[in-house]
N, CA, C and O of each residue as an XYZ file, in Angstrom:
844
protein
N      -6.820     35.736    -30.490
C      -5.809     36.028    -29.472
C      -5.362     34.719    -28.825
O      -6.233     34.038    -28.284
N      -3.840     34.209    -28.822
C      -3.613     33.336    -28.313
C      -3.061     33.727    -26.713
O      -2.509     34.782    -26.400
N      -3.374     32.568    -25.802
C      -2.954     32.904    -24.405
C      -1.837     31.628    -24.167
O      -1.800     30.406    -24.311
N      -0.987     32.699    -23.725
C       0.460     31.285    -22.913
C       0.047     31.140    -21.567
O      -0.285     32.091    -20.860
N       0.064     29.963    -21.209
C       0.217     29.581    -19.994
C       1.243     28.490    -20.129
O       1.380     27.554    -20.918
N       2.317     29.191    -18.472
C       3.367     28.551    -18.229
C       2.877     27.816    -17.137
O       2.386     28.206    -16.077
N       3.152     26.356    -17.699
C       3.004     25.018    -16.997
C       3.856     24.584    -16.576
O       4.763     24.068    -17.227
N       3.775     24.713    -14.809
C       5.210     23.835    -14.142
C       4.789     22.636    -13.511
O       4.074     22.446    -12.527
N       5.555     21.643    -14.506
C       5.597     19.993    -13.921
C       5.779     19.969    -12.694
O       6.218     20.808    -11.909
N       5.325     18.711    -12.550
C       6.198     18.521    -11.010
C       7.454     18.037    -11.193
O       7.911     17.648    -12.268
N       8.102     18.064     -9.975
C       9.906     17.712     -9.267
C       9.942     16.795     -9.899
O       8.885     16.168     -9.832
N      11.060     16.129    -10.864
C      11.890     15.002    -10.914
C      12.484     14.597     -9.742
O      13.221     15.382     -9.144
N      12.248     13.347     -9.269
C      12.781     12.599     -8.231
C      14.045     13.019     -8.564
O      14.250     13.072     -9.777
N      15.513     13.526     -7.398
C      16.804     13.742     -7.065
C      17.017     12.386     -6.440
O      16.409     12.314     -5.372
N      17.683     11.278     -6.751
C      18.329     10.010     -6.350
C      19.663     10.348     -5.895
O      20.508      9.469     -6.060
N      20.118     11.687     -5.234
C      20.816     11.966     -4.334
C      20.121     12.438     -3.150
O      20.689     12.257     -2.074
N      18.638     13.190     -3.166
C      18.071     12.869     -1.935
C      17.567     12.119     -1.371
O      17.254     11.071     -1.936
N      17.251     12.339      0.068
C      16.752     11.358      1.041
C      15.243     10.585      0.287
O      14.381     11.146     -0.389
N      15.314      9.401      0.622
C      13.787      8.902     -0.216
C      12.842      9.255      1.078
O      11.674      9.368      0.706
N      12.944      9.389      1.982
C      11.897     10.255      3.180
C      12.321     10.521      4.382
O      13.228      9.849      4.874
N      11.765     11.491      5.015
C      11.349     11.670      6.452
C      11.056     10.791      7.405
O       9.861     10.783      7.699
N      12.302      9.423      8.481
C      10.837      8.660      8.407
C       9.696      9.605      9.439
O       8.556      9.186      9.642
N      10.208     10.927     10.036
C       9.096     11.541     11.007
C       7.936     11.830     10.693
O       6.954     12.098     11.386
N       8.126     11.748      9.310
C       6.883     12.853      8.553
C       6.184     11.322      7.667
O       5.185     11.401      6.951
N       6.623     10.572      7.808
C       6.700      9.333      6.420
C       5.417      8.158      7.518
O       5.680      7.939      8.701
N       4.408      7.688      6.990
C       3.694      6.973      7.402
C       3.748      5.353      6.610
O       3.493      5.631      5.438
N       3.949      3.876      6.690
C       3.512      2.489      5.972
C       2.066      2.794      5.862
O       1.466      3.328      6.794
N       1.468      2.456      4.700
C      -0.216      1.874      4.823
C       0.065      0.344      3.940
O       0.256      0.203      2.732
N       0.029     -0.344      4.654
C      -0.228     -1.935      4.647
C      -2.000     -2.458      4.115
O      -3.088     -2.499      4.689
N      -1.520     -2.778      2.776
C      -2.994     -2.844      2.252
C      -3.663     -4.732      2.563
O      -2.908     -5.697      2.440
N      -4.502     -4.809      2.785
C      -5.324     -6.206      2.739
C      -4.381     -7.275      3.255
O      -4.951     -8.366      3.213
N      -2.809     -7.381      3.855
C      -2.576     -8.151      3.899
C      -3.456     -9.261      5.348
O      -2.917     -9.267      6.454
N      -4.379     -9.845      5.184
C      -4.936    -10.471      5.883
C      -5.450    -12.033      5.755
O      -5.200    -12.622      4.703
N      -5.907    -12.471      6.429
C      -6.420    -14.268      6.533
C      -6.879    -14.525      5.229
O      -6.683    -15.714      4.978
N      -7.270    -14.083      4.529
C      -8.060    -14.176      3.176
C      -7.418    -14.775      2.157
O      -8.025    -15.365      1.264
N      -5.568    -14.625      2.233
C      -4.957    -14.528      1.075
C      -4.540    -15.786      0.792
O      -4.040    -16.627      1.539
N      -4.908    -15.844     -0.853
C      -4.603    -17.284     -1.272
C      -3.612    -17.724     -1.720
O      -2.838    -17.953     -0.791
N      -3.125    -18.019     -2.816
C      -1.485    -18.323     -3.564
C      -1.961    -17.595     -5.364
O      -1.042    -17.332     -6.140
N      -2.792    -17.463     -5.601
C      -2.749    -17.145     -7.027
C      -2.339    -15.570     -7.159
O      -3.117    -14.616     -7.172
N      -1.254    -15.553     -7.230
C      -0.581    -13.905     -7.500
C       0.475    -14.102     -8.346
O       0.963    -15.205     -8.594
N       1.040    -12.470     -9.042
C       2.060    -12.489     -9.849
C       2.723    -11.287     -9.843
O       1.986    -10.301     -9.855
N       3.966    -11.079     -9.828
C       4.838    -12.122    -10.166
C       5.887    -12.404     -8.922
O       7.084    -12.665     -9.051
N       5.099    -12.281     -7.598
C       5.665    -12.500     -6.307
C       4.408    -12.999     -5.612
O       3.331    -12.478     -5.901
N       4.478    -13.992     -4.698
C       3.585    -15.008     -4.291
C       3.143    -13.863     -2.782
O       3.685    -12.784     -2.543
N       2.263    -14.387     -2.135
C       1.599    -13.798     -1.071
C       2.389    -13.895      0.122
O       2.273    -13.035      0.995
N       3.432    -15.167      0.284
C       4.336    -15.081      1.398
C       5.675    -14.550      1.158
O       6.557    -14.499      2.014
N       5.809    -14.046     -0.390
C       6.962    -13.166     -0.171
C       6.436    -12.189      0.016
O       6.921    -11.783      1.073
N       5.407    -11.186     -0.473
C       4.755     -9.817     -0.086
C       4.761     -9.945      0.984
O       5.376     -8.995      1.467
N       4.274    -10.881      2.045
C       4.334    -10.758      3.530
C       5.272    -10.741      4.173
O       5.171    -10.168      5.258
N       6.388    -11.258      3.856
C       7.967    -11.371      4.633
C       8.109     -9.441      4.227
O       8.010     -8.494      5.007
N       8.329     -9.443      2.937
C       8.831     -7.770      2.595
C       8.384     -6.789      3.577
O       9.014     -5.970      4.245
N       6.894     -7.129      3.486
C       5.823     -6.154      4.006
C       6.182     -5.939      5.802
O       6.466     -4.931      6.449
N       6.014     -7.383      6.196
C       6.636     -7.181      7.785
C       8.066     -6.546      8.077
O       8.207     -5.859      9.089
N       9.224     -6.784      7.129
C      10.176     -6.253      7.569
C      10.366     -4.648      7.476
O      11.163     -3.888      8.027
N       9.183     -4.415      6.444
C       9.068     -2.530      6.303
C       8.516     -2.548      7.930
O       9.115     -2.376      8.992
N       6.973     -2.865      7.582
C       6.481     -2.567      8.929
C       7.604     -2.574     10.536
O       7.799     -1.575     11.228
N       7.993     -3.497     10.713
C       9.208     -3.712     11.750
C      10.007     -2.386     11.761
O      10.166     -1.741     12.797
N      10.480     -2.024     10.607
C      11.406     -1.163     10.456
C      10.555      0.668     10.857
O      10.962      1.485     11.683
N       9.615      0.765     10.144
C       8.524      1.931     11.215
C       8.711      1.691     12.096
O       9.720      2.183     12.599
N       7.676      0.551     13.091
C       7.912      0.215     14.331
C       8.935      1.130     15.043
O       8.727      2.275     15.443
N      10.160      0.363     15.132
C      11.595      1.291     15.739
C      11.742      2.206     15.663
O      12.413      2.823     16.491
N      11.153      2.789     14.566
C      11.871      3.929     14.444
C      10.280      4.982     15.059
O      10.160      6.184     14.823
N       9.664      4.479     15.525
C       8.453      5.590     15.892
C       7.494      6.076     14.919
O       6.635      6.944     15.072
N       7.736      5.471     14.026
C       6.801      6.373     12.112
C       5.803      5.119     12.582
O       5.926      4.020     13.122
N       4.436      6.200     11.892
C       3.254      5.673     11.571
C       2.931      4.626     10.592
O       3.237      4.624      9.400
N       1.977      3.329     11.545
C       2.141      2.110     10.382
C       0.338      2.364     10.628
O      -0.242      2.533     11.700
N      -0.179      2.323      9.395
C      -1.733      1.657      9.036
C      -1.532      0.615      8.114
O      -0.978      0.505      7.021
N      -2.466     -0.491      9.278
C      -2.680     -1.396      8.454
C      -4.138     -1.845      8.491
O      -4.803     -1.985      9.518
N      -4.667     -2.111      6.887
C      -5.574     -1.618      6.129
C      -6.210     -2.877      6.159
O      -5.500     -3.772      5.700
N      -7.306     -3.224      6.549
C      -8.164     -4.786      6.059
C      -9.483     -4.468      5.432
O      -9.954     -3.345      5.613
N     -10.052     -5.252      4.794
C     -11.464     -5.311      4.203
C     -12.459     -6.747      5.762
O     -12.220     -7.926      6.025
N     -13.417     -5.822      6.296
C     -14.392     -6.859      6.650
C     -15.561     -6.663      7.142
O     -15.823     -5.472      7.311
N     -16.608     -7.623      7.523
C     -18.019     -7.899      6.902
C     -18.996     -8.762      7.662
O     -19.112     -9.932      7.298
N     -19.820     -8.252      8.828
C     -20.348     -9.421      9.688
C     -21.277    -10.080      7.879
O     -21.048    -11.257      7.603
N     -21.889     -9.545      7.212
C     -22.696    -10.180      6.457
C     -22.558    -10.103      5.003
O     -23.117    -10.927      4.279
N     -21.590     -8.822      4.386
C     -21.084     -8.122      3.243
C     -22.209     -7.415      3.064
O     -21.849     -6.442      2.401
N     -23.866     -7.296      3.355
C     -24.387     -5.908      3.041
C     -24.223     -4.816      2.798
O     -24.964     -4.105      2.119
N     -22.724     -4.369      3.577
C     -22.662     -2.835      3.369
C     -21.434     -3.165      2.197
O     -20.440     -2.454      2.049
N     -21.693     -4.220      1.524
C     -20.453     -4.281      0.078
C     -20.983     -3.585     -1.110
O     -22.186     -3.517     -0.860
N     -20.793     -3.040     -2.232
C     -21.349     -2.843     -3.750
C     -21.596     -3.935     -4.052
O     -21.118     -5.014     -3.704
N     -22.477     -3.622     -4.817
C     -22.989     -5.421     -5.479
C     -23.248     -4.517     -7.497
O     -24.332     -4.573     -8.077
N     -22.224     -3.953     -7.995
C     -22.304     -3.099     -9.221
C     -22.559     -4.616    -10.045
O     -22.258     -5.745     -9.659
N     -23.318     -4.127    -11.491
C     -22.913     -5.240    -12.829
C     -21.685     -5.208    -13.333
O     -21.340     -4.309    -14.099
N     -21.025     -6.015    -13.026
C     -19.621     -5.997    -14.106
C     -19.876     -7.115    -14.929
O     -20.701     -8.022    -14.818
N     -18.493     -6.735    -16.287
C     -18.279     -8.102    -16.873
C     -17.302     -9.087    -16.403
O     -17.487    -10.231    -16.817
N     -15.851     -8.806    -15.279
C     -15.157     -9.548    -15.314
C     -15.513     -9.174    -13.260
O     -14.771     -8.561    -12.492
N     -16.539     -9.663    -13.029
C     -16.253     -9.757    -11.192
C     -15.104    -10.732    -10.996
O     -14.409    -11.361    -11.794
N     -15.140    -10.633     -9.347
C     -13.863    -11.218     -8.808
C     -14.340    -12.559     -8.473
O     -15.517    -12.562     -8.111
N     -13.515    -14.190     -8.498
C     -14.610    -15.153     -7.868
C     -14.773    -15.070     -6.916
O     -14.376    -14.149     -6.201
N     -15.616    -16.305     -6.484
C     -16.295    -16.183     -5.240
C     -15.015    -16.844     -4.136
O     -13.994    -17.455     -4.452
N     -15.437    -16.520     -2.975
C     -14.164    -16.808     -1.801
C     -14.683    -17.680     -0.577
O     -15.600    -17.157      0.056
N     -14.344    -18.649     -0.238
C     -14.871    -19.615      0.747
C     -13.576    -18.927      2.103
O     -12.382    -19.142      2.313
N     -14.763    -17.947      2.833
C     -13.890    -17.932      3.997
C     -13.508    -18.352      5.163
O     -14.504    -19.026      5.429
N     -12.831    -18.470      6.058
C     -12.658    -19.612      7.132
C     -12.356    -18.230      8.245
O     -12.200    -17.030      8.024
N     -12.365    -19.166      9.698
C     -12.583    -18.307     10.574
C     -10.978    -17.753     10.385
O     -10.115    -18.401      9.793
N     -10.720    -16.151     11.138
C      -9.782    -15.390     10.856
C      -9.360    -14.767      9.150
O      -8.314    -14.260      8.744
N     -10.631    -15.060      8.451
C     -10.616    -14.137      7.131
C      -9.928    -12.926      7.149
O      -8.918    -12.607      6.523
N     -10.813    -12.086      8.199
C     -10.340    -10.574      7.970
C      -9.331    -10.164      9.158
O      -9.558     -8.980      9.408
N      -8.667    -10.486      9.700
C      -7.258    -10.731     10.860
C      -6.020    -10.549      9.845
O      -5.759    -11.291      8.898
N      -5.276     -9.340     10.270
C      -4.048     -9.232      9.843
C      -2.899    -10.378     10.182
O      -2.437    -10.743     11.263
N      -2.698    -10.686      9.186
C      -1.325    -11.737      9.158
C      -1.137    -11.682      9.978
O      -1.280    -10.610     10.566
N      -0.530    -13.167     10.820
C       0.442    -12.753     11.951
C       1.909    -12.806     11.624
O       2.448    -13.326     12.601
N       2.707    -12.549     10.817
C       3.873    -12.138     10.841
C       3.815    -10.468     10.456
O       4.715     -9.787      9.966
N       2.684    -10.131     10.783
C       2.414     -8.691     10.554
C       1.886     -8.017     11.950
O       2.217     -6.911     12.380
N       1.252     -8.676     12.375
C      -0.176     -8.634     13.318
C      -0.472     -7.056     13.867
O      -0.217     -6.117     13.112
N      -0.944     -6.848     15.027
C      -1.569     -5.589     15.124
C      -1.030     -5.347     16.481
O      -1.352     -6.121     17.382
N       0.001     -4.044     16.788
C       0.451     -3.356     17.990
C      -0.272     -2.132     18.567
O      -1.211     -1.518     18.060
N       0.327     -1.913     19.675
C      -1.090     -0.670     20.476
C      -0.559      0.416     19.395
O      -1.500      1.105     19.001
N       0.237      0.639     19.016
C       0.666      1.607     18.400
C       0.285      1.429     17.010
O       0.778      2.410     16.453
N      -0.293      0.754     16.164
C      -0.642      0.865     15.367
C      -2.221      1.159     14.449
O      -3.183      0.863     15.159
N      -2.492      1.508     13.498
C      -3.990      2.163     13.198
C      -4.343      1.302     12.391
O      -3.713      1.157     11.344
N      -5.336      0.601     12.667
C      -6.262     -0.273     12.064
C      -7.161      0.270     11.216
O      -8.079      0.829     11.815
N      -7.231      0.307     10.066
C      -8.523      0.444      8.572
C      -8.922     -0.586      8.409
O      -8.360     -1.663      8.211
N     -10.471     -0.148      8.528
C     -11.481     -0.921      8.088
C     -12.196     -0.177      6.738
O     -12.667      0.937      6.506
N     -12.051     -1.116      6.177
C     -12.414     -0.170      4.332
C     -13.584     -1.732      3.650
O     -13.648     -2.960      3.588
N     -14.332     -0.377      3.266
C     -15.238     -1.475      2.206
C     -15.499     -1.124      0.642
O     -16.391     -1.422     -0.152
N     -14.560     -0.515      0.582
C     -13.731     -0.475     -1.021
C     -12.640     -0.672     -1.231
O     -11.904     -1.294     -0.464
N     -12.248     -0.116     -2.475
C     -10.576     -0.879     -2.631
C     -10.024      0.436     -1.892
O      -9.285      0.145     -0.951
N     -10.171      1.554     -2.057
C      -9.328      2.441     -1.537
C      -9.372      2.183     -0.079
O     -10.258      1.681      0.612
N      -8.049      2.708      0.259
C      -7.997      2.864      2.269
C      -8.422      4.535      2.674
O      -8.492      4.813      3.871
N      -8.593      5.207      2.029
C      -9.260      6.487      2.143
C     -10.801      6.538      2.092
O     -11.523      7.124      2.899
N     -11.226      5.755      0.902
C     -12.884      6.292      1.221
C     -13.680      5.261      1.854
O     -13.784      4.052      1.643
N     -14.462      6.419      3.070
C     -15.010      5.906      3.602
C     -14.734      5.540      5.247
O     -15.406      4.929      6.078
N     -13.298      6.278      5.303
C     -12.204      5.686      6.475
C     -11.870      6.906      7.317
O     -12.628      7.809      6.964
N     -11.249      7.213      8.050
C     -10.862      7.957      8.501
C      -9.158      8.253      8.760
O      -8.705      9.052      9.579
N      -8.259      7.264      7.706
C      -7.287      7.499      7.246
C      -6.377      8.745      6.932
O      -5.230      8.987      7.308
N      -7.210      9.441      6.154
C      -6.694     10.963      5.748
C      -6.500     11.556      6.929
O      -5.366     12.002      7.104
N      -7.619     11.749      8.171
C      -7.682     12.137      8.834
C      -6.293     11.768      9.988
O      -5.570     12.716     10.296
N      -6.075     10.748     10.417
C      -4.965     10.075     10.716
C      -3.620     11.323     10.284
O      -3.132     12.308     10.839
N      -3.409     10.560      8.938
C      -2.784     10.896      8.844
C      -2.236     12.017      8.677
O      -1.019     11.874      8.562
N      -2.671     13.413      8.589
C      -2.659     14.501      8.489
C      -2.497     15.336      9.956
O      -1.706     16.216     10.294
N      -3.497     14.725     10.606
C      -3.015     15.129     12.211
C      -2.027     15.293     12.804
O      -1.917     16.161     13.671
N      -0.943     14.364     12.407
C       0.317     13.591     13.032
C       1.571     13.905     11.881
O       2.709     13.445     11.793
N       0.555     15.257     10.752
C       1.475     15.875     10.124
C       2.563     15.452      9.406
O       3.665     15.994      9.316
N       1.831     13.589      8.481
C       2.607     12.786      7.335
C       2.378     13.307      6.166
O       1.331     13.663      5.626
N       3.865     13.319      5.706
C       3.507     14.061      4.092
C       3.695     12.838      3.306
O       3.055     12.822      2.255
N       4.382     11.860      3.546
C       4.695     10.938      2.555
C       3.946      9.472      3.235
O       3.668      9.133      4.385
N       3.816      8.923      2.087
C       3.007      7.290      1.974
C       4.023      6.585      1.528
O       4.565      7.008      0.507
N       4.578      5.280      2.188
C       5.088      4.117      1.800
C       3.686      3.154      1.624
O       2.874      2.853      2.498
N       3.699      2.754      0.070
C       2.518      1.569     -0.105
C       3.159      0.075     -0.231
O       4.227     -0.209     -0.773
N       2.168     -0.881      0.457
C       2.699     -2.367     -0.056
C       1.407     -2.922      0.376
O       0.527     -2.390      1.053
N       1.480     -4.440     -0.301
C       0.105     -5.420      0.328
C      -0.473     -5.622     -0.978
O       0.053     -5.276     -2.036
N      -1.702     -6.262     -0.830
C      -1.866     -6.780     -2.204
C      -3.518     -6.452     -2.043
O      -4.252     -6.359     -1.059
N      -3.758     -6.311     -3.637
C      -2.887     -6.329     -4.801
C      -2.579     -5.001     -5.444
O      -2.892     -3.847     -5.149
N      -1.812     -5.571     -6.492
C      -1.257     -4.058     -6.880
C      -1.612     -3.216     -8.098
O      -0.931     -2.348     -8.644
N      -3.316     -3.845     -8.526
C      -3.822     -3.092     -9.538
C      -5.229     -2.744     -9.387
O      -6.042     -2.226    -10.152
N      -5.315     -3.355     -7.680
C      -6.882     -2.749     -6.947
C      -6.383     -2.106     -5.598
O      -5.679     -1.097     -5.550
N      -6.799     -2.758     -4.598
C      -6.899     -1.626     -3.295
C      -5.568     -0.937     -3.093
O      -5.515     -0.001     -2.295
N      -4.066     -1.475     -4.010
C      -2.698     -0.664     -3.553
C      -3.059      0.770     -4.655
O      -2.876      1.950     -4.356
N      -3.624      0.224     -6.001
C      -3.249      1.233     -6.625
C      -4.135      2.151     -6.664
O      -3.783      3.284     -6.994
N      -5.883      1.801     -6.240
C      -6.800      2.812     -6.015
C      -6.226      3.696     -4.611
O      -6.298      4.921     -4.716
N      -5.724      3.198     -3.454
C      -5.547      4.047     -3.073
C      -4.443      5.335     -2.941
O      -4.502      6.452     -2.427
N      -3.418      4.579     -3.675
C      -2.065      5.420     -4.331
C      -2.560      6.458     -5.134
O      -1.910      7.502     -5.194
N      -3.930      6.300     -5.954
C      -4.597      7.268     -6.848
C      -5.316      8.570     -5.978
O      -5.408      9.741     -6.345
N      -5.712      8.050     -4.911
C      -6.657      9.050     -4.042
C      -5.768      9.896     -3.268
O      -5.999     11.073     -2.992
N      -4.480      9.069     -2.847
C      -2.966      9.280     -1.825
C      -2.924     11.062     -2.647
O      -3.259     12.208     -2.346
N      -2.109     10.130     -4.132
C      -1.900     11.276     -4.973
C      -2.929     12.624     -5.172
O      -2.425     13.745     -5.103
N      -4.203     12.489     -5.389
C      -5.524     13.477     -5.501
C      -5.250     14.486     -4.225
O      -5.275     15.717     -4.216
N      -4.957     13.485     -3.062
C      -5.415     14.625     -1.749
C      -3.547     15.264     -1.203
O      -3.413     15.839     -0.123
N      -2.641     15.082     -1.902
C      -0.821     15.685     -1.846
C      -0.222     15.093     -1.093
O       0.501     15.691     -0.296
N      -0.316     13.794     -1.091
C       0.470     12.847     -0.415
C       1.991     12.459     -1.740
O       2.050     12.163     -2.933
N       2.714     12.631     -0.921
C       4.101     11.689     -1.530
C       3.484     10.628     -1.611
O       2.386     10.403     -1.102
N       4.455      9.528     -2.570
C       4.344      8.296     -2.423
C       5.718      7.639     -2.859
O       6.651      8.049     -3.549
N       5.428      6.241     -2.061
C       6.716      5.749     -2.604
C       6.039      4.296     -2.275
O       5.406      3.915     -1.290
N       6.383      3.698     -3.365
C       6.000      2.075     -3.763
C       7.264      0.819     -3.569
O       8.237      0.510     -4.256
N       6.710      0.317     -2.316
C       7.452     -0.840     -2.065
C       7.052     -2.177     -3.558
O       6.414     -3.211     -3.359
N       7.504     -1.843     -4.639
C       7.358     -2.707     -5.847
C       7.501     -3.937     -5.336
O       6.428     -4.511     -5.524
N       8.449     -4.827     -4.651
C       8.657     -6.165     -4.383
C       7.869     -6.165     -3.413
O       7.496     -7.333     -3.525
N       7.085     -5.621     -2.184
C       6.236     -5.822     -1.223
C       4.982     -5.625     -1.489
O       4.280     -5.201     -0.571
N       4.354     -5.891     -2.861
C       3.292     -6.054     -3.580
C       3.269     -6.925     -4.743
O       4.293     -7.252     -5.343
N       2.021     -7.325     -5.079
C       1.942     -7.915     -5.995
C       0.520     -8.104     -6.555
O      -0.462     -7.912     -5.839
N       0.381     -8.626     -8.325
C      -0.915     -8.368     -8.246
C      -1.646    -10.130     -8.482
O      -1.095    -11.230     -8.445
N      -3.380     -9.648     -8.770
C      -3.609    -11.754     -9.536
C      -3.150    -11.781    -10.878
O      -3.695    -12.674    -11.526
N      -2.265    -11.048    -11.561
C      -1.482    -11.595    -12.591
C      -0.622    -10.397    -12.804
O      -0.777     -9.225    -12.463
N       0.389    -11.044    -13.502
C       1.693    -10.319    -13.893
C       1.713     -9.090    -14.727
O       2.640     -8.282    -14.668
N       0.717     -8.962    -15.478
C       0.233     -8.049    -16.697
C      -0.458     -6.868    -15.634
O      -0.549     -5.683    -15.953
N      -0.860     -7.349    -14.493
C      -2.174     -6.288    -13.877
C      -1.112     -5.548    -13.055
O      -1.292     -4.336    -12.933
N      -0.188     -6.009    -12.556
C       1.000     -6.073    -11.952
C       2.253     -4.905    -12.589
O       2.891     -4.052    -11.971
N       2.278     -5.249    -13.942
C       3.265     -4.577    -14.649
C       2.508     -3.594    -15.096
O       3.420     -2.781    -14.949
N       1.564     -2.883    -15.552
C       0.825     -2.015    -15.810
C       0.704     -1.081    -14.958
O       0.590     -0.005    -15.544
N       0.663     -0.946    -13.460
C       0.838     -0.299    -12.878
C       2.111      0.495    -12.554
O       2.423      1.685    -12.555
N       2.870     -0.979    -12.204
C       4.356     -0.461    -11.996
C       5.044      0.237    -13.323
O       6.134      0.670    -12.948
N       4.864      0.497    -14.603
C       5.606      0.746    -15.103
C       4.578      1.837    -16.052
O       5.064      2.360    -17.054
N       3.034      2.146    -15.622
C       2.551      3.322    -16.552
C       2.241      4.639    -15.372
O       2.364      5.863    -15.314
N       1.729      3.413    -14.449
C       0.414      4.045    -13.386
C       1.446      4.997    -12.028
O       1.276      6.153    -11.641
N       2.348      4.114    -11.640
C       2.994      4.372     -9.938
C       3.978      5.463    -10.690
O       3.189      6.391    -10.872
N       5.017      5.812    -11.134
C       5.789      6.348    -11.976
C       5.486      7.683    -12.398
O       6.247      8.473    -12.957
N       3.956      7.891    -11.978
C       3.607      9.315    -12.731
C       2.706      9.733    -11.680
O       1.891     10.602    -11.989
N       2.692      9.269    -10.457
C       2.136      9.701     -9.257
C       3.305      9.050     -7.541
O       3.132      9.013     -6.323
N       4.186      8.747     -8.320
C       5.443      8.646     -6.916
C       6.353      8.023     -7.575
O       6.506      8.002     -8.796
N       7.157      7.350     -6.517
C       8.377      6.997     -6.707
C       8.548      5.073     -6.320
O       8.217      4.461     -5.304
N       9.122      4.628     -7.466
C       9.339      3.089     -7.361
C      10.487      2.324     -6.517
O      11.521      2.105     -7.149
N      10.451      1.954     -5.378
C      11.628      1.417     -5.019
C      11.709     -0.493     -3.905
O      10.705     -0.890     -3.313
N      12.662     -1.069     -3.896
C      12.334     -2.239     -3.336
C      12.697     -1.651     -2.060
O      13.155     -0.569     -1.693
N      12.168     -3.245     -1.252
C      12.576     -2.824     -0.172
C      13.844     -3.154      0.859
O      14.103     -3.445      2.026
N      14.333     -2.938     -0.207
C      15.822     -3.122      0.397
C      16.379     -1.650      0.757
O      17.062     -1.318      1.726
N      15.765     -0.666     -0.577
C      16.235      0.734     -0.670
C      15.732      1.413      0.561
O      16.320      2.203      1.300
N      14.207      0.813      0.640
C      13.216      1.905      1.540
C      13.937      1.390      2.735
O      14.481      2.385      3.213
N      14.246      0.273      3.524
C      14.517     -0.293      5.141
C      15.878      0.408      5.019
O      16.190      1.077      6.005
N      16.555      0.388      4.223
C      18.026      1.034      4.036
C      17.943      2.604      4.600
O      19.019      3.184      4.749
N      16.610      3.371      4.946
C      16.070      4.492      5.510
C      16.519      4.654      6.942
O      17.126      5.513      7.583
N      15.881      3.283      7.222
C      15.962      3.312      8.783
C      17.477      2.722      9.292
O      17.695      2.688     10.503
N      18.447      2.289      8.396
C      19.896      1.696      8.738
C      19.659      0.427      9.060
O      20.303     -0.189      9.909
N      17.949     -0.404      7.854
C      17.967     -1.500      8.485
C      18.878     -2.161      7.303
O      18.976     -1.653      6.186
N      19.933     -4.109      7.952
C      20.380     -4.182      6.623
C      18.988     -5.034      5.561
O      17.855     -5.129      6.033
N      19.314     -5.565      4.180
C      18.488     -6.442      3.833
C      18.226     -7.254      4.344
O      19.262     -7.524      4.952
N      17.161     -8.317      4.730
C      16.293     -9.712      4.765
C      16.916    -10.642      4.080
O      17.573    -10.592      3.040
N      16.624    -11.517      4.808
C      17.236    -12.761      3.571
C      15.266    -12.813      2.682
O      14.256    -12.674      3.373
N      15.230    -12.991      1.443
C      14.131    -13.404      0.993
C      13.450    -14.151      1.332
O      14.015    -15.138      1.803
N      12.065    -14.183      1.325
C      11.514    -15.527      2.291
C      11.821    -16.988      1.413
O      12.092    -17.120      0.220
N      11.708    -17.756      2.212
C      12.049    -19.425      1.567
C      10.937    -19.761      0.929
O      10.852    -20.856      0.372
């Protein structure tokens, strides 16, 4: 005996509707903090940060929820210490490691994550956040974009979050880790857009690119 089951996909993105709510629409700003070095691809760490602040700015005004997400550690004890074959190197940190950028920095109005994985959900009280205050959709950016942006875009997706990927306001440590996401991974759990499209939400105009 064979059995049919009718399988309904999800929605094809309509690029005549609105790309969000910003009432309902929350930023989560991943790792951008003191830590960050120059080895990224295929957008450097101070253009992700110019992008990233002018989203953030653009919440701001408009009253929508910004989390911004850091990793930190009086000693790293409470870090994983797993066997891998390809760990990450080692990092010589200086005082203000884990301090959000300051062309980003931190307002009363904004929600601070403290995460000691790549995701901004486990372990956090994020979900919680955000669900309270009754956000259906996630704008992601920050780096990088094939660990803590895209693990938590994976968990975003698991628990029925929208998403929508600030692509130019991320980036990953190489171009390949980078393009793999954007073009297998983000695509089949939200929606890809720069941020010219997403600030274009709030009636902001474009940025000049950073110098």
């Amino acid at each position: 005996m064979t059995t049919t089951v009718q399988f309904s996909a999800p929605t094809p993105a309509d690029p005549a509707e609105p790309l969000f709510d910003p009432s309902t629409t929350a930023i989560v700003v991943i790792d951008l903090q003191g830590w960050l070095g120059n080895n990224y691809a295929p957008y450097t760490a101070k253009e992700v940060i110019g992008r990233s602040a002018q989203l953030v700015q653009a919440f701001r005004r408009a009253g929508s929820f910004v989390a911004l997400v850091r990793v930190t550690s009086s000693d790293f004890g409470d870090l994983p210490r797993p066997r891998l074959d390809h760990p990450l190197p080692p990092m010589t940190l200086t005082d203000g490691w884990d301090e959000i950028v300051p062309e980003i920095g931190v307002t009363a109005t904004d929600h601070l994550v403290t995460k000691k994985q790549w995701s901004a959900f486990y372990g956090t009280d994020l979900d919680l956040q955000l669900r309270r205050r009754g956000i259906k959709t996630i704008v992601l950016c920050g780096i990088a974009s094939g660990l803590g942006v895209d693990t938590t875009a994976r968990e975003a997706f698991q628990l029925g979050y929208e998403l929508v990927f600030a692509i130019d306001a991320m980036t990953g440590f190489s171009e390949a880790e980078h393009a793999h996401v954007r073009d297998v991974i983000f695509p089949r759990i939200g929606r890809i857009r720069e941020t010219q499209a997403i600030a274009a939400v709030f009636g902001d105009a474009p940025a000049a690119p950073p110098a």
